[in-house]
C-alpha positions in Angstrom: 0.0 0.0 0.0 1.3 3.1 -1.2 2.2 6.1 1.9 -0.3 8.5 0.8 -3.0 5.9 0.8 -1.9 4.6 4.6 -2.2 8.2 5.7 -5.5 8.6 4.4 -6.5 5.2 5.9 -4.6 6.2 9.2 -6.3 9.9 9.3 -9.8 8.0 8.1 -9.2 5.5 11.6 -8.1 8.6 14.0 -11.6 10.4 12.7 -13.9 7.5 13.0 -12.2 6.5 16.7 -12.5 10.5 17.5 -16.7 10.7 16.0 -16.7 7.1 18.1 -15.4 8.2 21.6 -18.5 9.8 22.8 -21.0 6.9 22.2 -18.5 4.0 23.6 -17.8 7.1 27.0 -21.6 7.5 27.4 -21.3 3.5 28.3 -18.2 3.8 30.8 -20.1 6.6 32.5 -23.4 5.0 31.8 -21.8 1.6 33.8 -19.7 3.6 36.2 -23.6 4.9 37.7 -25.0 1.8 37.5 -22.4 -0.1 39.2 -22.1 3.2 42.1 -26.3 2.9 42.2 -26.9 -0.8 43.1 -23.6 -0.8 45.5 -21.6 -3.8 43.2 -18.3 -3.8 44.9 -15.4 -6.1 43.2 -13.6 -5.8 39.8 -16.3 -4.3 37.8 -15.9 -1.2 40.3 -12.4 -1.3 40.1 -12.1 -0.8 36.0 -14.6 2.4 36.2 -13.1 3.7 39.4 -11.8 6.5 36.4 -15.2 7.7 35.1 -15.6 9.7 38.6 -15.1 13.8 38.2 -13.8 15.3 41.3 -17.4 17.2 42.6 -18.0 20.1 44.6 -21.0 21.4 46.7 -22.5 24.5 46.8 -25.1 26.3 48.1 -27.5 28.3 46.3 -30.7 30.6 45.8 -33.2 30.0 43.1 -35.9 32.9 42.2 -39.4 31.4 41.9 -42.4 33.3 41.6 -43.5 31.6 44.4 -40.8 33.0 46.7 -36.3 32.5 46.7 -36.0 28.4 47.1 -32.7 26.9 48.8 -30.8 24.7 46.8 -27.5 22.9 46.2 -25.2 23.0 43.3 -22.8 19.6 42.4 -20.3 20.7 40.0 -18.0 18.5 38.4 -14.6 19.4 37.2 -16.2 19.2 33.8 -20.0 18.7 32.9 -21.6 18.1 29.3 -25.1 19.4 30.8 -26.5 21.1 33.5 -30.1 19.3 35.0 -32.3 20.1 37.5 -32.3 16.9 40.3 -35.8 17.1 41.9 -36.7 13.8 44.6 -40.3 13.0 46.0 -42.2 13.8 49.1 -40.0 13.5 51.8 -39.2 15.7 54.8 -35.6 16.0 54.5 -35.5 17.7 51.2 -32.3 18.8 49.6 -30.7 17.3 53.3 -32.0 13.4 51.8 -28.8 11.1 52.3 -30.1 9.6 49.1 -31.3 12.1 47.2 -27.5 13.8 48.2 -26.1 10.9 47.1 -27.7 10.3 43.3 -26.9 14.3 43.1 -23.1 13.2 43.6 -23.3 10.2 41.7 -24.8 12.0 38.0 -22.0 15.0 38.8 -19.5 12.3 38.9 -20.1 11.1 35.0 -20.7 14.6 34.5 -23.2 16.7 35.0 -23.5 19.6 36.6 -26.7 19.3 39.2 -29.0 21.6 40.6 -31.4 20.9 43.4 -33.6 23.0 44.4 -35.2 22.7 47.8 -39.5 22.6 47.2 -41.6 23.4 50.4 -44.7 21.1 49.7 -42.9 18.2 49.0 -41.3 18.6 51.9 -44.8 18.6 54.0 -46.1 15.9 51.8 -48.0 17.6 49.9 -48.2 17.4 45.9 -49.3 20.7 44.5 -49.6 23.0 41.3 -47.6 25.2 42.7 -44.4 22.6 43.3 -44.8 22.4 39.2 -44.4 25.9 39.2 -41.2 26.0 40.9 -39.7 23.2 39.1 -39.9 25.2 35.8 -38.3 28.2 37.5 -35.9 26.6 38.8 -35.0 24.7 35.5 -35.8 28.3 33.3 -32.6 29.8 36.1 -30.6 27.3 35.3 -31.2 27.5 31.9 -29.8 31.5 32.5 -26.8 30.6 33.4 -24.7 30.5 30.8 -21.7 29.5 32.5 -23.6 26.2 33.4 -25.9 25.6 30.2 -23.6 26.7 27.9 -26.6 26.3 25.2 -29.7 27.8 27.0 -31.0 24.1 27.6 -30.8 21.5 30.5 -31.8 18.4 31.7 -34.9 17.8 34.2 -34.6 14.5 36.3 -37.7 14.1 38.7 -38.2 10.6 41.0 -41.3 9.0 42.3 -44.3 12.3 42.2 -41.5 14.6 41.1 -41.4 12.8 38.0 -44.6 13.3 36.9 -44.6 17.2 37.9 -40.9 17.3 35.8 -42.8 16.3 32.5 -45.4 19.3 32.9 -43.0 21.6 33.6 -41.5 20.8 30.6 -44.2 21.3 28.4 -44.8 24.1 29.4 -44.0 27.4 26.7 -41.3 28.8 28.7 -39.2 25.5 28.8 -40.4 24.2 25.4 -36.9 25.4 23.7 -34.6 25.1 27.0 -35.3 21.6 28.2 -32.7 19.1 26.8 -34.4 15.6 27.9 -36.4 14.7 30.5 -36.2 11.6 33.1 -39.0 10.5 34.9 -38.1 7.6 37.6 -40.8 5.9 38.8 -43.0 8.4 38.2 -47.0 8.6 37.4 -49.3 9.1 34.1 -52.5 10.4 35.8 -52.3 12.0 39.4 -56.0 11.2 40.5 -55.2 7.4 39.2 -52.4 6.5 41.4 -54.4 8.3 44.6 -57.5 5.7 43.4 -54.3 2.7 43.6 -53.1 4.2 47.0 -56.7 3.9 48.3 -57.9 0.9 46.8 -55.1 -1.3 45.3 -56.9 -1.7 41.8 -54.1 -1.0 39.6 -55.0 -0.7 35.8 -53.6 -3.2 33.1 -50.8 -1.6 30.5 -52.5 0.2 27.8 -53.4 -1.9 24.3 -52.2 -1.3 21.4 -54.7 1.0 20.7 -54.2 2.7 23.9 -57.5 1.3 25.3 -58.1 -0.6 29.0 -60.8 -2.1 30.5 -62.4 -1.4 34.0 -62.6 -5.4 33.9 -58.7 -6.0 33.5 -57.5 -4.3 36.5 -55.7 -6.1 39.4 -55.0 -6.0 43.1 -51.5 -5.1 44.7 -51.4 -4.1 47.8 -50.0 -0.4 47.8 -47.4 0.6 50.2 -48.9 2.0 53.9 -46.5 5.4 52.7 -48.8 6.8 49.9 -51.7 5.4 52.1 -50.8 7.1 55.2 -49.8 11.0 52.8 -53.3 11.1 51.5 -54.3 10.7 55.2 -52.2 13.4 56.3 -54.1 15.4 53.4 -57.6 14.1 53.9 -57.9 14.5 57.7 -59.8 16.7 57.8 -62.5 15.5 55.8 -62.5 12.3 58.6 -62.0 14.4 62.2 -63.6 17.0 64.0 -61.4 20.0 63.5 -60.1 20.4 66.9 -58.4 16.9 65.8 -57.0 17.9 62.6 -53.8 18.9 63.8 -52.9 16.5 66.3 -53.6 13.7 64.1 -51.7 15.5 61.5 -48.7 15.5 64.1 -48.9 12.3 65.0 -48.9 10.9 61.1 -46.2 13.7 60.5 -44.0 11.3 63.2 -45.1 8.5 61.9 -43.8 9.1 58.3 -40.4 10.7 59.4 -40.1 6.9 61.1 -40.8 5.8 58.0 -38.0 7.6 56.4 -35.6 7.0 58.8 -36.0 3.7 58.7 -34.4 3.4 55.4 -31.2 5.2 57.0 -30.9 4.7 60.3 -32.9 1.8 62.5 -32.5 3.1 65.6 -33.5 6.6 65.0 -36.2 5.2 63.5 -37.4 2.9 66.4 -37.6 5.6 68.8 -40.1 7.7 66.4 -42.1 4.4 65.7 -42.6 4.5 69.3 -43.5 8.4 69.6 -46.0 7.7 67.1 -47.4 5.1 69.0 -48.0 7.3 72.2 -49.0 10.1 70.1 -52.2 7.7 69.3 -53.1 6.7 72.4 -53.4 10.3 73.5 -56.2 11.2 70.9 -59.6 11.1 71.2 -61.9 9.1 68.6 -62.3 9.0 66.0 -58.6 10.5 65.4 -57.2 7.3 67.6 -58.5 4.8 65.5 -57.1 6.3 62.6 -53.6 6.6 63.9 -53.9 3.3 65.4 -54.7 2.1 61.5 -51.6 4.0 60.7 -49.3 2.6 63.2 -50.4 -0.7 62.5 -50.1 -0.2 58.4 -53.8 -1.1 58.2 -53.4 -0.1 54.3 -56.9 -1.5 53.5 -59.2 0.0 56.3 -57.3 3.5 55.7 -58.0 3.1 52.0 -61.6 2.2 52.0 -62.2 5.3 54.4 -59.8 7.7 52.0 -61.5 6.4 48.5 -64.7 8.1 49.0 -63.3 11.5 48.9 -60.3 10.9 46.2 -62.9 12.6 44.1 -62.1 15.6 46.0 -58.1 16.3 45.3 -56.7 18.5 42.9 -57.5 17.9 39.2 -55.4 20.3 38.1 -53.5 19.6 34.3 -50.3 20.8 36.7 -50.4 17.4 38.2 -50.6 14.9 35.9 -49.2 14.8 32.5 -51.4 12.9 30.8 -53.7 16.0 30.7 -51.0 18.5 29.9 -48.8 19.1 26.6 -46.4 17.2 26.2 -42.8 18.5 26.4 -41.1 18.8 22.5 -37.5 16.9 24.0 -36.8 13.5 24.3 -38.6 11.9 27.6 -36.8 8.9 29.3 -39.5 7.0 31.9 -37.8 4.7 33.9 -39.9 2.6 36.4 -39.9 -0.8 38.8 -41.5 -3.3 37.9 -43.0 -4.2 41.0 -43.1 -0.5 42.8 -46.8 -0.3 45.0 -46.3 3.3 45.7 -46.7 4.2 42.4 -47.5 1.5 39.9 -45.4 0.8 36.9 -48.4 0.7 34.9 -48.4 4.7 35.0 -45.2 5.2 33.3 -46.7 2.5 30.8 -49.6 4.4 30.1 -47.3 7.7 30.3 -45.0 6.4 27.3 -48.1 5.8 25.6 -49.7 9.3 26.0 -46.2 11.0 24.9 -44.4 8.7 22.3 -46.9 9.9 19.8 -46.0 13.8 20.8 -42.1 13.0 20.9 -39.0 10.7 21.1 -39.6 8.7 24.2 -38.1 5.6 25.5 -39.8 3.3 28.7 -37.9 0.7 30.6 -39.6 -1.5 33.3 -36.8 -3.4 35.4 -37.3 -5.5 38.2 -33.8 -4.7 39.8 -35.3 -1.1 40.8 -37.6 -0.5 43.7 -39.9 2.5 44.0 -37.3 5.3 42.3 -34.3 3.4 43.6 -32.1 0.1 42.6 -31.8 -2.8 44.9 -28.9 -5.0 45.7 -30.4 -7.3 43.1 -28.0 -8.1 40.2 -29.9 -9.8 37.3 -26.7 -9.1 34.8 -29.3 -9.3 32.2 -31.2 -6.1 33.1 -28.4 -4.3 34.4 -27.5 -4.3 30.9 -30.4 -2.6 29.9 -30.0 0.2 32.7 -26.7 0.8 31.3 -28.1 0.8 27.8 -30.7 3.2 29.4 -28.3 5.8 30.7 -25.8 6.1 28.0 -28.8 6.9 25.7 -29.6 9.6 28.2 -26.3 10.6 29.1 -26.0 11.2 25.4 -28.6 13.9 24.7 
């Protein structure tokens, strides 16, 4: 072979390995989160110990129309896209070991992450308003052009945050700014999953024409968590009002057990306990009821709850299935076997948006409600990391 012709071949193999390198990194980084998500410890660790970017932590103050929010910025030593990181109801907020965390673990295959701090979420409460503030906080960091260097970022929401995410982002202020949007274990239809929490009936997937039947749903028992928020929100609709607030206390204990029993067992023995007392000091009917709580009687809470789901929000803010649908690519990520909020949603939330734009669904058993588990089916971990570096790509 002649030397101009092994130059050209030798410039062609430099320029297809250089137009190569992003899609083959998009899989390190993509493994490298996967492997740091479900804790795998060993040799597989060891090899991506590289894709982790040196991070640091700041705080911040995001504008909202509904008041300045508090919020943390992860930033990388370098960052291909800035996204706004928002996590479910929970009382810890931005402070969440896990939610802390994930925020670490996307800014170490490099992104730059913004989460901002949302009030109602934090009081258990899912409202319009917590849309609202997720597409201001996503429009300021969209502003900052020393973060999204093109006007446009990412929005990542888990569990109801998901859900509120895809609004935001198809709304007309964001319709040009957002980048992608990932939904993890998110819902569909708002008023649906409080009818699941309440009752258990769980709708089958969507046809291929899109169509269910009231006939074809199925029981699963939803988790005593979402059971035991729409009580917190419903109690007065079930107490005299003199008992509204001490019930509210004593389920506001009783879910901060909750959450501190997936980080720390003793803590959360002692508040088990609190709540415990707390509902032997109430009056009826306000004892019973916590007593139900306490005892994770999901099925006597629910059938006293369903009569009034009627009466929650039906605001489009809530669920996306009645809102437009955002005009970026939407990622829906969901377990298979989650009873807070059924994966069916984010079936029938694929189907409502991959006819208004690029959307991909994945169903995996190896993720709980908006979290992996210490499971390791190889087999689906390959399709998580398949997942990612498709995301970690836009």
């Amino acid at each position: 072979m002649r030397p101009r012709t092994l130059a050209a071949v030798g410039v062609a193999l430099v320029t297809a390995l250089a137009l190569a390198a992003p899609f083959f990194r998009s899989y390190t980084r993509a493994s490298a989160l996967i492997v740091r998500m479900a804790g795998i410890e060993g040799p597989a660790a060891n090899a991506l110990e590289w894709e982790r970017e040196p991070v640091t932590a700041y705080e911040a103050r995001v504008a909202s129309r509904h008041g300045s929010l508090r919020a943390r910025l992860y930033l990388p030593g370098r960052f291909s896209r800035a996204i706004v990181l928002v996590a479910g109801v929970n009382a810890l907020g931005i402070d969440e070991p896990r939610l802390y965390g994930l925020a670490h673990e996307l800014a170490n295959v490099g992104y730059a992450v913004l989460t901002p701090e949302l009030p109602d979420l934090q009081r258990y409460d899912i409202t319009p308003r917590t849309t609202d503030m997720i597409e201001d906080a996503a429009m300021w960091l969209a502003e900052q052009p020393r973060l999204a260097r093109d006007g446009r970022v990412g929005l990542v929401g888990i569990s109801f945050a998901g859900g509120l995410s895809i609004v935001a982002a198809g709304r007309p202020a964001l319709r040009n700014r957002a980048a992608f949007v990932f939904s993890f274990g998110g819902h569909s239809n708002f008023q649906r999953v409080l009818r699941f929490l309440c009752s258990g009936m769980e709708p089958a997937p969507p046809g291929p024409g899109g169509e269910t039947a009231p006939a074809s749903e199925r029981y699963r028992r939803p988790h005593d968590y979402g059971v035991v928020i729409v009580l917190l929100g419903g109690a007065d609709r079930l107490v005299p009002p003199e008992q509204v607030e001490p019930l509210r206390a004593a389920i506001l204990t009783f879910l901060r057990a909750s959450h501190y029993d997936l980080i720390d067992k003793h803590k959360a023995t002692e508040t088990f306990d609190q709540a415990r007392r707390m509902a032997d000091a109430l009056p009826e009917p306000a004892h019973t009821l916590m007593q139900q709580v306490n005892e994770r009687d999901v099925d006597g809470l629910g059938a006293k709850l369903l009569p009034f789901i009627h009466q929650a929000s039906h605001s489009p803010a809530l669920s996306p299935d009645q809102s437009p649908a955002p005009a970026c690519p939407v990622y829906i990520l969901h377990g298979s076997d989650d009873n807070v909020v059924p994966a069916t949603e984010s079936e029938w939330l694929g189907r409502y948006l991959e006819r208004r734009t690029r959307t991909r669904t994945l169903l995996s058993h190896v993720i709980t409600h908006a979290e992996l588990n210490s499971r390791q089916d190889w087999r689906e971990i390959w399709q998580l990391v398949d997942f990612f570096a498709s995301l970690l790509r836009e």
